[in-house]
C-alpha positions, -999 to 999 in steps of 0.1 A, spaced: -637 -517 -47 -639 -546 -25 -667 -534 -1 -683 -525 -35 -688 -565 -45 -713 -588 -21 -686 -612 -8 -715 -634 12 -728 -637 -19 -697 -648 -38 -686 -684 -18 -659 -698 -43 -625 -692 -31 -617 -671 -62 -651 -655 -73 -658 -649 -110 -671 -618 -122 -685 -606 -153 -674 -571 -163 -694 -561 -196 -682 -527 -208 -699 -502 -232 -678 -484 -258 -674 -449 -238 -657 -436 -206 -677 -460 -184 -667 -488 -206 -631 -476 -197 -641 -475 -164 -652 -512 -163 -616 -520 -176 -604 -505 -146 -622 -522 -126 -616 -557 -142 -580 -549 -135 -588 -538 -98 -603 -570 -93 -579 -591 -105 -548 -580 -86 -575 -584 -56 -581 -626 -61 -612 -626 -84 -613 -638 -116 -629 -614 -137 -641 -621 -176 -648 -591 -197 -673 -584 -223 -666 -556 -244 -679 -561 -277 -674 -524 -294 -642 -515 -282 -630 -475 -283 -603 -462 -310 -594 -439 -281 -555 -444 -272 -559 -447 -233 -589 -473 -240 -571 -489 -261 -541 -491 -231 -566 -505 -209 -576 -535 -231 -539 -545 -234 -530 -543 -200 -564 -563 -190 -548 -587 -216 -515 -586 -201 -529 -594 -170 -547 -627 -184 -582 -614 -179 -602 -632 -210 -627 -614 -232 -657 -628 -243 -665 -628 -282 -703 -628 -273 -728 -627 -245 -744 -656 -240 -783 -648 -244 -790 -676 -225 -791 -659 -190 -791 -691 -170 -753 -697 -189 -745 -661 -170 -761 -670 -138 -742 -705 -138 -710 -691 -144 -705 -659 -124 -709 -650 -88 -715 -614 -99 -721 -591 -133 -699 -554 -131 -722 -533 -153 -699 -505 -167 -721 -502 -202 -735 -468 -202 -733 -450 -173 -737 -414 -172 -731 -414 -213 -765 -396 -224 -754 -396 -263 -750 -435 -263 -785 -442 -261 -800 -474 -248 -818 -482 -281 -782 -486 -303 -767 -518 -308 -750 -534 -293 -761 -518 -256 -799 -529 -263 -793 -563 -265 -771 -563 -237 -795 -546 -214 -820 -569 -226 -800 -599 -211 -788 -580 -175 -823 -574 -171 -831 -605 -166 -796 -622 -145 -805 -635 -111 -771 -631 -100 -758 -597 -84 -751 -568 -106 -730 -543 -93 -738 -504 -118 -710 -483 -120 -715 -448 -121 -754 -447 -128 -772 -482 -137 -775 -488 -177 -805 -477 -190 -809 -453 -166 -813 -411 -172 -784 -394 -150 -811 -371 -139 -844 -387 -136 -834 -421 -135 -847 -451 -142 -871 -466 -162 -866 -498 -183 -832 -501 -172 -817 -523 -151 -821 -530 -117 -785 -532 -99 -780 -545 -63 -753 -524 -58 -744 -486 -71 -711 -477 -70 -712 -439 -75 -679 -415 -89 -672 -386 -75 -703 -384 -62 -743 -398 -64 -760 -386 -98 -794 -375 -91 -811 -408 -107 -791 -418 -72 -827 -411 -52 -842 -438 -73 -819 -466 -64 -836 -494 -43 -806 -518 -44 -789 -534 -19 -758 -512 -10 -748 -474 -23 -708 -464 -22 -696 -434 -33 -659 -433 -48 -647 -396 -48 -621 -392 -28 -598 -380 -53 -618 -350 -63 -599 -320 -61 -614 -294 -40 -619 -266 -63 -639 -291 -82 -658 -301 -51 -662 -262 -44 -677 -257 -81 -703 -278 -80 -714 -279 -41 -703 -310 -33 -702 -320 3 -683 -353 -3 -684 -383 30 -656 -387 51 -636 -416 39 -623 -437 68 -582 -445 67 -571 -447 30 -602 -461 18 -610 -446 -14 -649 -459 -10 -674 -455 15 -709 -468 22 -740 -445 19 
């Protein structure tokens, strides 16, 4: 996860990041990363205003809060507030989701404001706003993809910065199913650069 975030572009000795979840599995997948991030030095603040019923969500919250990670109660519309605060904005809203829909509250109004943060944004997954398949149009514009399991194929329309790939814990008869011909993952890293 650490090669995922632009480190020249985050000077303070313990970088801030802004990890806004969505309400499904990437929105559990943001928590994860929050919690990745702070056992690695940053300081991470999370935004996750509609918050899953599901158990093992529900886990992740607590342990984020066990780990003193704070949660915002709002998003500031006020994008120059974001910029001013953070080095760098996780974007674990939709993801590869399809039935969460950009239009529904409160994911439009969030999309509305990361479309418009100066600051790096980092898309998990697939960039919000973004089709899994076609990709993107109206959505946001990330400067870094971090894909899982492997590159969607809204992945060809990415003009960021830097493309990873985490995957190396498929299984193979999964990797067998669907074709997959997954990167060689130097050491025990468990990310690599495209």
């Amino acid at each position: 996860l650490l090669q995922a975030f632009p480190l020249p572009s985050l000077p303070r000795k313990q970088p801030t990041v802004l990890v806004v979840c969505g309400p499904a599995q990437n929105g559990a997948i943001g928590l994860v990363c929050a919690r990745h991030l702070r056992v690695f030095d940053y300081e991470p603040t999370i935004f996750y205003p509609k918050r899953s019923p599901d158990p093992l969500y529900r886990d992740f919250t607590t342990q984020c809060e066990k780990m003193d990670i704070p949660f915002l109660s709002y998003l500031p519309t006020e994008v120059q507030l974001i910029n001013d605060a953070y080095n760098a904005v996780v974007d674990a809203v939709l993801g590869a989701e399809a039935e969460v829909g950009e239009g529904r509250e409160p994911c439009a109004a969030i999309l509305a404001t990361l479309k418009h943060i100066r600051i790096p944004i980092v898309s998990l997954d697939v960039p919000s706003g973004w089709d899994a398949e076609s990709g993107g149009s109206g959505g946001i514009s990330p400067d870094v993809l971090v894909s899982l399991a492997a590159p969607k194929e809204c992945a060809r329309r990415f003009l960021g910065r830097q493309h990873f790939v985490a995957g190396r814990f498929l299984p193979y008869d999964v990797q067998k199913k669907f074709e997959l011909n997954p990167p060689e993952y130097p050491g025990t890293e468990c990310v690599v650069a495209l």
